[in-house]
N, CA, C and O atoms as a Maestro MAE file, in Angstrom:
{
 s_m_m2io_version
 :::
 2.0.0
}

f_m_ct {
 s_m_title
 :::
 protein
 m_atom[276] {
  # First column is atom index #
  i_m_mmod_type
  r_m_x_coord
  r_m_y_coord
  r_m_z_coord
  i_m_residue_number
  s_m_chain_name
  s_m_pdb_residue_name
  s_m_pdb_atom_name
  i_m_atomic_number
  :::
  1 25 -0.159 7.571 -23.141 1 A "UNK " " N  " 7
  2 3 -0.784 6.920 -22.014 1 A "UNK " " CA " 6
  3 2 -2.019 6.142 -22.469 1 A "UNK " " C  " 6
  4 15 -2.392 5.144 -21.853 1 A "UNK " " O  " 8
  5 25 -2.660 6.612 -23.567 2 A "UNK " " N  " 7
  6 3 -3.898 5.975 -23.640 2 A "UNK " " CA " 6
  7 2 -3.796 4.649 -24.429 2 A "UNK " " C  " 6
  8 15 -4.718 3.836 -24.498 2 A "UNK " " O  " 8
  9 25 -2.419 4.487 -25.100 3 A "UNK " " N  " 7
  10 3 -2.284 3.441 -26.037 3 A "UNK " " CA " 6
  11 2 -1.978 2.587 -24.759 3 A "UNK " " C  " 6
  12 15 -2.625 1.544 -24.667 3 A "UNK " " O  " 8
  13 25 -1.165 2.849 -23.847 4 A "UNK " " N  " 7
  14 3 -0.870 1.885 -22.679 4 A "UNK " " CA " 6
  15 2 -2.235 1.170 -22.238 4 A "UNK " " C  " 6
  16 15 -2.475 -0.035 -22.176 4 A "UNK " " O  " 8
  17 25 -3.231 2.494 -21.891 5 A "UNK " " N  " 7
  18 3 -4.200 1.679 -21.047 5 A "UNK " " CA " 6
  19 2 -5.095 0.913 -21.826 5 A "UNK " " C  " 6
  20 15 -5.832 0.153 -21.198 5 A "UNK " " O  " 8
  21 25 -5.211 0.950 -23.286 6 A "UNK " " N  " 7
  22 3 -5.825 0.387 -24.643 6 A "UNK " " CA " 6
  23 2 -4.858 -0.864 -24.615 6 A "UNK " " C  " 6
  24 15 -5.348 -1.451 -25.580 6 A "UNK " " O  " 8
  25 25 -4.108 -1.465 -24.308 7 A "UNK " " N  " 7
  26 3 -3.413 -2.883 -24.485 7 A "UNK " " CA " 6
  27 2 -3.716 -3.618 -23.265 7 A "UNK " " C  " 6
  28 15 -4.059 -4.800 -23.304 7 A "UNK " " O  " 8
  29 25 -3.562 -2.736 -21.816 8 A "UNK " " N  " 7
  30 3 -3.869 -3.202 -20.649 8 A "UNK " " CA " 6
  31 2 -5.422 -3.620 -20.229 8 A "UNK " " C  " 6
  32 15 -5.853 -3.975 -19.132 8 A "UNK " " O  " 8
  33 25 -6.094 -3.450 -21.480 9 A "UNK " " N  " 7
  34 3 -7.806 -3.833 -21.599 9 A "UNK " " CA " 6
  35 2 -7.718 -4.932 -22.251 9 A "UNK " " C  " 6
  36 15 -8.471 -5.901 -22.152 9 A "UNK " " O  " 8
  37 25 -6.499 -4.770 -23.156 10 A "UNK " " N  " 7
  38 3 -6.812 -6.050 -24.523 10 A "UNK " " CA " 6
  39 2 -6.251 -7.347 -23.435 10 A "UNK " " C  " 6
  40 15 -6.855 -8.406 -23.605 10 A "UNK " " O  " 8
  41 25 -5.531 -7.355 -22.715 11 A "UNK " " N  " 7
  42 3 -4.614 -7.877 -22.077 11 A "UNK " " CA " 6
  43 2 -5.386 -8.821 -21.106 11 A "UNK " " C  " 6
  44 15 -5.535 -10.038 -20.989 11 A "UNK " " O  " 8
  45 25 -5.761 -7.819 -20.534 12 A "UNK " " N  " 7
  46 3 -6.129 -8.201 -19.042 12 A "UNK " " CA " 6
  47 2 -7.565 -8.059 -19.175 12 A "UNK " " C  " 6
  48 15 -7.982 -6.928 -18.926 12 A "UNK " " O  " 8
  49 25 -8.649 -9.158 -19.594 13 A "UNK " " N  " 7
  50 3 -9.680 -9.192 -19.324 13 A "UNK " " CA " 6
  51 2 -10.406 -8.819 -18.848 13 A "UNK " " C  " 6
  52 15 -11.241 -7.971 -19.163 13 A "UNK " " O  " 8
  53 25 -10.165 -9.660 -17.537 14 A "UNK " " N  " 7
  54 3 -10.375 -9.699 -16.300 14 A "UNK " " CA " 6
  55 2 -10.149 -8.458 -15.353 14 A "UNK " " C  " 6
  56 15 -10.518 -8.665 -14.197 14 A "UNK " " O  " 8
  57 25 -9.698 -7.398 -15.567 15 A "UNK " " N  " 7
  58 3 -8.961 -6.367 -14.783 15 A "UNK " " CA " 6
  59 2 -10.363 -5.554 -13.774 15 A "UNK " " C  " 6
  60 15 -11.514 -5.228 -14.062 15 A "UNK " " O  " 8
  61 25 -9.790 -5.496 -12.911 16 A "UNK " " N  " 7
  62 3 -10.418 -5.095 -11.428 16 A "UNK " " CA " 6
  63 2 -10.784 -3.446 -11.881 16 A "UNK " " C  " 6
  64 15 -9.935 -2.807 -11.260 16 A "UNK " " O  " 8
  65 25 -11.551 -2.552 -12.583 17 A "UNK " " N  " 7
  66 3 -11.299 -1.133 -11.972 17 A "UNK " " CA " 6
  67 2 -10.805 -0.661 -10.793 17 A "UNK " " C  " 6
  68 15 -11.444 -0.834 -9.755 17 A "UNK " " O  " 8
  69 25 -9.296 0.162 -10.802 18 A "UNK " " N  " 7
  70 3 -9.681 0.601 -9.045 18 A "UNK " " CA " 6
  71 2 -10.416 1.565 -8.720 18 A "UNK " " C  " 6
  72 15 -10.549 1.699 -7.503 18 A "UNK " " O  " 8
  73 25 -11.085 2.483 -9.531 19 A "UNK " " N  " 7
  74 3 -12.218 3.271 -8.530 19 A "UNK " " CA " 6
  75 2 -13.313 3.121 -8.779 19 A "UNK " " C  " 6
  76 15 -14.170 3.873 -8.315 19 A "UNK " " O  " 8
  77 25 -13.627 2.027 -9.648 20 A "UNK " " N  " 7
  78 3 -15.062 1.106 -8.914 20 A "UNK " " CA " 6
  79 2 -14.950 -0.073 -7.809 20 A "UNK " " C  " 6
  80 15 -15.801 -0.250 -6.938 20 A "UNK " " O  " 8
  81 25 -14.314 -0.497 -7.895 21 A "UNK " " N  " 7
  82 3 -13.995 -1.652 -6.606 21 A "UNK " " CA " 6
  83 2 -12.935 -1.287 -5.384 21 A "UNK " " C  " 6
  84 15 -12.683 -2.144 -4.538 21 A "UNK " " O  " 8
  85 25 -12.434 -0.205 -5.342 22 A "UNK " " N  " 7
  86 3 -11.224 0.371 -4.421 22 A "UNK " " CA " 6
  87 2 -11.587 -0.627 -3.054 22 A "UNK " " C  " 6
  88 15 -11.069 -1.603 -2.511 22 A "UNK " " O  " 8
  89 25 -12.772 0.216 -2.850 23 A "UNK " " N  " 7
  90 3 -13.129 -0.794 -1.423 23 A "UNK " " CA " 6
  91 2 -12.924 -2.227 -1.275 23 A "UNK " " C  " 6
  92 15 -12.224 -2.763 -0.416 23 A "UNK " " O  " 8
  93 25 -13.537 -2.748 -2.110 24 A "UNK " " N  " 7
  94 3 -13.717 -4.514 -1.934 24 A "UNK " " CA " 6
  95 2 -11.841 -4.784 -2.481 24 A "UNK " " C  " 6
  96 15 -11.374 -5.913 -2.329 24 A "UNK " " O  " 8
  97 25 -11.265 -4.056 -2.871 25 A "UNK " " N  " 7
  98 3 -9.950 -4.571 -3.047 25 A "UNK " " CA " 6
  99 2 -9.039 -4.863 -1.685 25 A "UNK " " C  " 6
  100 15 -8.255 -5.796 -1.509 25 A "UNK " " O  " 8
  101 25 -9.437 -3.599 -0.624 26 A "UNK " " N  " 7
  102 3 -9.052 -3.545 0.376 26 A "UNK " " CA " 6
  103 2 -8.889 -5.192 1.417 26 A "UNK " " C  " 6
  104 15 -8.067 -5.640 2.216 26 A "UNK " " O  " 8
  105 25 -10.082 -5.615 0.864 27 A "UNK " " N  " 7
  106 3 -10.123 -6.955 1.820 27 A "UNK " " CA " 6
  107 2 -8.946 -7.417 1.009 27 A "UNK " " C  " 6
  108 15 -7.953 -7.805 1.624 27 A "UNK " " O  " 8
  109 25 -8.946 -7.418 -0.297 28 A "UNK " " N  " 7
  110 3 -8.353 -8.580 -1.218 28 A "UNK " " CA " 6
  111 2 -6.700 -8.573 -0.738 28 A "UNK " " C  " 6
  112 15 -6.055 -9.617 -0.639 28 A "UNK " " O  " 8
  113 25 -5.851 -6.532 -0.320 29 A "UNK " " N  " 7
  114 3 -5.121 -6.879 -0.283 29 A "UNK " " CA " 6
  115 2 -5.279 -5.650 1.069 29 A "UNK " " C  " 6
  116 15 -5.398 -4.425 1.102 29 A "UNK " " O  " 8
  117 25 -5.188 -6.939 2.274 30 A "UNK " " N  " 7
  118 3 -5.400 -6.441 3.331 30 A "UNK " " CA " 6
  119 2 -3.944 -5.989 3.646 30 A "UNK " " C  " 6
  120 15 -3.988 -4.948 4.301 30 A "UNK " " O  " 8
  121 25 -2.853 -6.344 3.445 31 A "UNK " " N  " 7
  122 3 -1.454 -5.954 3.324 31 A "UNK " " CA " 6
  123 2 -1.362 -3.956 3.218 31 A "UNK " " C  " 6
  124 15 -0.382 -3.273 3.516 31 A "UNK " " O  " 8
  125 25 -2.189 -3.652 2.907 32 A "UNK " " N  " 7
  126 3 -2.238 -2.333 2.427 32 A "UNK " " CA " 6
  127 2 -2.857 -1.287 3.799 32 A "UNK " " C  " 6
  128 15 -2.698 -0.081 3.992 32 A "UNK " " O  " 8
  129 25 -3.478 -2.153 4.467 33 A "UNK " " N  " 7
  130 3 -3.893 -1.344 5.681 33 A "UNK " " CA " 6
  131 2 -2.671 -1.311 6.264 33 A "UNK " " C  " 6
  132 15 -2.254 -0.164 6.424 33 A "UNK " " O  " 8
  133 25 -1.652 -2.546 6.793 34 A "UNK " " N  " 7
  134 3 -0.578 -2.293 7.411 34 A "UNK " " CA " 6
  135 2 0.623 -1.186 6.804 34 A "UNK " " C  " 6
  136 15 1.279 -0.488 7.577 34 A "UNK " " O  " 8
  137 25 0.705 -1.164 6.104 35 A "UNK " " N  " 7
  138 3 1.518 0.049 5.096 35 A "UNK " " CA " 6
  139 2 1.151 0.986 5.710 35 A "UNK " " C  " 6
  140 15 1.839 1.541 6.566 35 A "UNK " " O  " 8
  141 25 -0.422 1.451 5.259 36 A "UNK " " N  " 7
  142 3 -1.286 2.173 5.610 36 A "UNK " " CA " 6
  143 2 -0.984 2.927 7.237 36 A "UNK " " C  " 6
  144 15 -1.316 4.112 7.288 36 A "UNK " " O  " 8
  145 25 -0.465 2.405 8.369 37 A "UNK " " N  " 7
  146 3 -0.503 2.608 9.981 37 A "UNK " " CA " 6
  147 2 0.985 2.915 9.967 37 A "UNK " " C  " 6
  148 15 1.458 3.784 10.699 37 A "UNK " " O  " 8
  149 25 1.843 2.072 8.985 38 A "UNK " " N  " 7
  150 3 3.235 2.079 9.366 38 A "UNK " " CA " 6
  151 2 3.082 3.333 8.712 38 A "UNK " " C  " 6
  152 15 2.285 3.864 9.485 38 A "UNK " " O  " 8
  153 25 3.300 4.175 7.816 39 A "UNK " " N  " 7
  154 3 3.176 5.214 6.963 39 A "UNK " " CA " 6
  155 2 2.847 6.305 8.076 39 A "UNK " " C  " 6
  156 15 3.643 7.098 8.579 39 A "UNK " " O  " 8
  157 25 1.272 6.139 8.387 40 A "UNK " " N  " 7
  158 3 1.175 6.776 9.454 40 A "UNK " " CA " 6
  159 2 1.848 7.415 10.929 40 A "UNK " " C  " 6
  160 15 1.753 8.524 11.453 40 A "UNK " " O  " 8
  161 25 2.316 6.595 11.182 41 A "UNK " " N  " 7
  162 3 3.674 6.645 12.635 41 A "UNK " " CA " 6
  163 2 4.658 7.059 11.903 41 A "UNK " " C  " 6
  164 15 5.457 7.398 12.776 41 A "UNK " " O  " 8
  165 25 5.240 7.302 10.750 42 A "UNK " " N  " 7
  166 3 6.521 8.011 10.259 42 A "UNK " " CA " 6
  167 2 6.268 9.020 9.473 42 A "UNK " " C  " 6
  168 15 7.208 9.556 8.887 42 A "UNK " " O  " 8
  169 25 5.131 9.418 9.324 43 A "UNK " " N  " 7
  170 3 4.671 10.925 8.847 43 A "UNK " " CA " 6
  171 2 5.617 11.706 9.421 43 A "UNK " " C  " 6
  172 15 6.091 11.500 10.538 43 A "UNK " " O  " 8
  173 25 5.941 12.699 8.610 44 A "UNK " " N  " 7
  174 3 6.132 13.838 9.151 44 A "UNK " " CA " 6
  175 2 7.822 13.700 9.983 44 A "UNK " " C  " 6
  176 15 8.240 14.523 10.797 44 A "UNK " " O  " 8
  177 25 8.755 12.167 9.410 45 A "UNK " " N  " 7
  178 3 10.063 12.519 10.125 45 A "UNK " " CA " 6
  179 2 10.830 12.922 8.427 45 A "UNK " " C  " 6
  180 15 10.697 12.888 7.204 45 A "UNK " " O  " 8
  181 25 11.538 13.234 9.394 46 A "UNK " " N  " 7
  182 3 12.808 13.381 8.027 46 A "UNK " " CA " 6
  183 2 14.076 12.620 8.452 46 A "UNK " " C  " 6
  184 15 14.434 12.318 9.590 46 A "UNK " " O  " 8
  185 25 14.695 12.370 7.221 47 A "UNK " " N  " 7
  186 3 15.791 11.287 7.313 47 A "UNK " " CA " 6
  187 2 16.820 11.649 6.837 47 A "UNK " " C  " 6
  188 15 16.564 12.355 5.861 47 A "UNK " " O  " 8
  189 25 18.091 11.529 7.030 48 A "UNK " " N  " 7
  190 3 19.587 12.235 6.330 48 A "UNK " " CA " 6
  191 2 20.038 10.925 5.215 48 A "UNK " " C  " 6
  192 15 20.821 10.860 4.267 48 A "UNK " " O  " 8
  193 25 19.108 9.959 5.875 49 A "UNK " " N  " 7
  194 3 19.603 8.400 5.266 49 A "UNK " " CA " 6
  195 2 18.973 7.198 5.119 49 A "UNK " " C  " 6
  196 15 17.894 6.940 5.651 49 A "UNK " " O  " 8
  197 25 19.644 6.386 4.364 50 A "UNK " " N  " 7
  198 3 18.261 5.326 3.779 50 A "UNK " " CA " 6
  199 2 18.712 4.335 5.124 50 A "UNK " " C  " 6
  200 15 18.016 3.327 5.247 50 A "UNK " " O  " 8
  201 25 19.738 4.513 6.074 51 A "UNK " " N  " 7
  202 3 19.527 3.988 7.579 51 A "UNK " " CA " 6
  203 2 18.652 3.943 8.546 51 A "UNK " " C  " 6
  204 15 17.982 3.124 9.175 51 A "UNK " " O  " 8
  205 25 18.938 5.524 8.454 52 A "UNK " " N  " 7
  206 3 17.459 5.963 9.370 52 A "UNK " " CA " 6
  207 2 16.059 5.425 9.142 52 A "UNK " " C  " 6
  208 15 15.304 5.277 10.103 52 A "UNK " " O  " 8
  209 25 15.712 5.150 7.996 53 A "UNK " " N  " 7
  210 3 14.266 5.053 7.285 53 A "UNK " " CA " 6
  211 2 14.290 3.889 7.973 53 A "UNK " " C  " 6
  212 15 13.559 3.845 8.963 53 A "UNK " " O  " 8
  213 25 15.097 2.696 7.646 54 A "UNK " " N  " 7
  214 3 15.067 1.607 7.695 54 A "UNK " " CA " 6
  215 2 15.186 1.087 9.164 54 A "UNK " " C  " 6
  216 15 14.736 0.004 9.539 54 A "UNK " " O  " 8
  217 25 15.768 1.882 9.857 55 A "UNK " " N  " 7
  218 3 15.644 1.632 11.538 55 A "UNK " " CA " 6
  219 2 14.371 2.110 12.092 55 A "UNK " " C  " 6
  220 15 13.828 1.360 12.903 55 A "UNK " " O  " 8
  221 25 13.746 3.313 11.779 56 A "UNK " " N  " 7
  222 3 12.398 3.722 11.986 56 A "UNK " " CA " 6
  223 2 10.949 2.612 11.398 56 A "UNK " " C  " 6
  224 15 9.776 2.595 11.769 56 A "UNK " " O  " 8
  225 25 11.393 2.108 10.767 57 A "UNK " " N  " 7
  226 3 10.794 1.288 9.955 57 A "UNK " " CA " 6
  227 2 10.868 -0.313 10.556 57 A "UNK " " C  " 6
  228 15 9.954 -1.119 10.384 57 A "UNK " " O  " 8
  229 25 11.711 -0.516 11.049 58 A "UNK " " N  " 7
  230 3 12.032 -1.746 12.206 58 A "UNK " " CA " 6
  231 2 11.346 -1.605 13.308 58 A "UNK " " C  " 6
  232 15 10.592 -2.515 13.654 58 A "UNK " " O  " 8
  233 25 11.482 -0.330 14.144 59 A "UNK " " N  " 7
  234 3 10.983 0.379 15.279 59 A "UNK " " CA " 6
  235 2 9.668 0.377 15.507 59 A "UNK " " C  " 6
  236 15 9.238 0.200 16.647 59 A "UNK " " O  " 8
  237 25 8.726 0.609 14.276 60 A "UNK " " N  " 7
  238 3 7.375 0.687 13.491 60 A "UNK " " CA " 6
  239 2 6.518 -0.555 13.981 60 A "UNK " " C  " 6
  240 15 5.597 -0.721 14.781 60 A "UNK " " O  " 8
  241 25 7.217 -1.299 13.171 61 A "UNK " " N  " 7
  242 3 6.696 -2.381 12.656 61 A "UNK " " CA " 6
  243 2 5.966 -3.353 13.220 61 A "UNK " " C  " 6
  244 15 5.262 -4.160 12.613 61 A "UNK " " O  " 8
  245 25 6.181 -3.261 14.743 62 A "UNK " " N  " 7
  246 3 5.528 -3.893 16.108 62 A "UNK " " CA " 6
  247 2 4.138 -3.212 16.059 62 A "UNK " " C  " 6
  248 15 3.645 -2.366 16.805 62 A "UNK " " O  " 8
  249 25 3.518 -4.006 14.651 63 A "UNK " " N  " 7
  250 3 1.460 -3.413 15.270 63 A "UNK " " CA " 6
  251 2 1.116 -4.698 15.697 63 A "UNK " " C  " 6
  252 15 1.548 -5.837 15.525 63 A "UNK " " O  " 8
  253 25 -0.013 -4.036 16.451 64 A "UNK " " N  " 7
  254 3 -1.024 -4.963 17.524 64 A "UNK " " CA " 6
  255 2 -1.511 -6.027 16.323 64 A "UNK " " C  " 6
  256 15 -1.853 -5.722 15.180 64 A "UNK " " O  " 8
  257 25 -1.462 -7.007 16.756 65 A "UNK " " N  " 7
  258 3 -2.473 -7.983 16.024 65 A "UNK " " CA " 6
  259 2 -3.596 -7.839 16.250 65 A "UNK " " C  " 6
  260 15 -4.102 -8.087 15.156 65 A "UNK " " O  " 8
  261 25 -4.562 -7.552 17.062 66 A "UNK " " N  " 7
  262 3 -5.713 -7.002 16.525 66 A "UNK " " CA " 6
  263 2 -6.167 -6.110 15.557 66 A "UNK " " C  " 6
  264 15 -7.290 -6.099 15.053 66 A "UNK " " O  " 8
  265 25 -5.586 -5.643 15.412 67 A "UNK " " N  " 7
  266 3 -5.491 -4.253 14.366 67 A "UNK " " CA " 6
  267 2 -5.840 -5.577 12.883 67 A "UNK " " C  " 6
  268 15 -6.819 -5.700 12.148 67 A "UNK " " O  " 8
  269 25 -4.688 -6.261 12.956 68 A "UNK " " N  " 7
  270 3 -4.726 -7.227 11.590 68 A "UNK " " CA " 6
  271 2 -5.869 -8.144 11.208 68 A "UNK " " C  " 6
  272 15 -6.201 -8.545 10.092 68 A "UNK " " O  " 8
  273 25 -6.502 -8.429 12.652 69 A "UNK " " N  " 7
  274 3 -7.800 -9.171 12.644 69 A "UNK " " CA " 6
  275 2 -9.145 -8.586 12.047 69 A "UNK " " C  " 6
  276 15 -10.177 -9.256 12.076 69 A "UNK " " O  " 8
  :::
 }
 m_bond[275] {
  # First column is bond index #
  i_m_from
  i_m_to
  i_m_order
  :::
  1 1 2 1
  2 2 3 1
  3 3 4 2
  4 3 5 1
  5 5 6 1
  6 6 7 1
  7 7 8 2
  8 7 9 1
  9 9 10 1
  10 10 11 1
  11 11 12 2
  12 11 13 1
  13 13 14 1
  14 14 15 1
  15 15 16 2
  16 15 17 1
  17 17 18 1
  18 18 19 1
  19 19 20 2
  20 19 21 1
  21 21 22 1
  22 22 23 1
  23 23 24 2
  24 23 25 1
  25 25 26 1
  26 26 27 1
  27 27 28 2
  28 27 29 1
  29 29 30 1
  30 30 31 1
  31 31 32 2
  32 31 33 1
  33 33 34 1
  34 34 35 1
  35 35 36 2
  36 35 37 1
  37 37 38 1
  38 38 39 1
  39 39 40 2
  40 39 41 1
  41 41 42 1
  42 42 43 1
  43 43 44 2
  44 43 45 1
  45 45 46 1
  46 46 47 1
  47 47 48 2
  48 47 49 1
  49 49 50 1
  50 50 51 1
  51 51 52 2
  52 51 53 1
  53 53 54 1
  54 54 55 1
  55 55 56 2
  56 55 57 1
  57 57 58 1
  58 58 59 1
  59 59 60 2
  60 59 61 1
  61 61 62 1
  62 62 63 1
  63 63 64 2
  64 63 65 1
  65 65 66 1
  66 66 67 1
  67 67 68 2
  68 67 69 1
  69 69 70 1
  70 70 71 1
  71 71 72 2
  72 71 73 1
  73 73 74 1
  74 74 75 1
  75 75 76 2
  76 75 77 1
  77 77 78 1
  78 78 79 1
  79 79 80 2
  80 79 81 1
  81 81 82 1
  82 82 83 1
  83 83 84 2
  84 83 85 1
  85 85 86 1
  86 86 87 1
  87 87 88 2
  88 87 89 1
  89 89 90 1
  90 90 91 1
  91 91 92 2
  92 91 93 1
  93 93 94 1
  94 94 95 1
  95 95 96 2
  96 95 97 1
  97 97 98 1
  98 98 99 1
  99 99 100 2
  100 99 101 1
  101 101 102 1
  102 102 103 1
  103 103 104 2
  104 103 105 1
  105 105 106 1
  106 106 107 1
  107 107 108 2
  108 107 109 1
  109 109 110 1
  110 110 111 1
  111 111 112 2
  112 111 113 1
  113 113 114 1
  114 114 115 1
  115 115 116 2
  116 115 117 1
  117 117 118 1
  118 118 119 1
  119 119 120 2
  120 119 121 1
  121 121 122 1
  122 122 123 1
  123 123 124 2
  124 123 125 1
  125 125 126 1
  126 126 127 1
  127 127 128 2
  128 127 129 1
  129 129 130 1
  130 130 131 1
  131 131 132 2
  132 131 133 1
  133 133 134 1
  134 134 135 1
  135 135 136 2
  136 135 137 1
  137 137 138 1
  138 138 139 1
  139 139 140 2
  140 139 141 1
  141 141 142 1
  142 142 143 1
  143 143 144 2
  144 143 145 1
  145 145 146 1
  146 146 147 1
  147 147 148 2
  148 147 149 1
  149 149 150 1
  150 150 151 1
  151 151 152 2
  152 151 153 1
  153 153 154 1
  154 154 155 1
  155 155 156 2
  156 155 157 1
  157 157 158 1
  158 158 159 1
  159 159 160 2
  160 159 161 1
  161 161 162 1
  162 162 163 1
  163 163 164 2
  164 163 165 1
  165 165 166 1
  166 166 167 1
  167 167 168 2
  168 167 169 1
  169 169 170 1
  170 170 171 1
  171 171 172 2
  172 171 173 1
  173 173 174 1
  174 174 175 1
  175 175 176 2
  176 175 177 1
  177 177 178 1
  178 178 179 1
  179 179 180 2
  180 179 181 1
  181 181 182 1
  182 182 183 1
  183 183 184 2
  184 183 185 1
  185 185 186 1
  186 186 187 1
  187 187 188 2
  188 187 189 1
  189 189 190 1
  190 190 191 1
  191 191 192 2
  192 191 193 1
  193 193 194 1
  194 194 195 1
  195 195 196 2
  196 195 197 1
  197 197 198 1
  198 198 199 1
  199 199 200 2
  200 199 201 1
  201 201 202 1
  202 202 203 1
  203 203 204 2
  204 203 205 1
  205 205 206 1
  206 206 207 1
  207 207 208 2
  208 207 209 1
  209 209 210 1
  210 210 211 1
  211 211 212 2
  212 211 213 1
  213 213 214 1
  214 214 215 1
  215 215 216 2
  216 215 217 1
  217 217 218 1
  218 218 219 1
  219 219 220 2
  220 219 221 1
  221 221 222 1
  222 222 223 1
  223 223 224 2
  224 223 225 1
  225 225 226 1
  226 226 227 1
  227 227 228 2
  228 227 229 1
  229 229 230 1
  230 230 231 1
  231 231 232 2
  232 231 233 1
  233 233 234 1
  234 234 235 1
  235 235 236 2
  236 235 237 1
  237 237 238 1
  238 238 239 1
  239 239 240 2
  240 239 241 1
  241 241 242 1
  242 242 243 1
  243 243 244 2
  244 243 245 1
  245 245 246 1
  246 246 247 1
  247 247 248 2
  248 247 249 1
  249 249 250 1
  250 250 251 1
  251 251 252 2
  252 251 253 1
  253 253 254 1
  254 254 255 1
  255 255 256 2
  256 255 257 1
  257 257 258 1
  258 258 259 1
  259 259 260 2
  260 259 261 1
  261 261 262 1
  262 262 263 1
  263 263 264 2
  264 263 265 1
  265 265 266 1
  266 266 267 1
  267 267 268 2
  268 267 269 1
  269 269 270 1
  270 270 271 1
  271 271 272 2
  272 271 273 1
  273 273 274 1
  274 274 275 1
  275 275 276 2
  :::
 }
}
């Protein structure tokens, strides 16, 4: 693992820490709050099938646009 993250330095300059910047990333990828709510409302079901997920997940998906604002 450490040789990985030793190339991913050489690599990537530029690279963001995520648990020094976690927060300010949040704006960057505001996409992650919505995950974030949908995730939330399907806590806690269980599924027999990758149908189900995917219909619950349709069902979901109607958040308020304010929320996004």
């Amino acid at each position: 693992m450490q040789v990985t993250l030793d190339a991913i330095k050489r690599v990537f300059l530029n690279l963001i820490e995520p648990k020094k910047y976690a927060l300010k990333l949040a704006d960057v990828w505001s996409i992650e709050y919505l995950w974030d709510i949908l995730k939330e409302k399907l806590r806690g079901c269980e599924y027999s099938d990758i149908e189900q997920l995917k219909n619950d997940i349709k069902k979901e998906w109607n958040i308020n646009i304010s929320i996004c604002q």
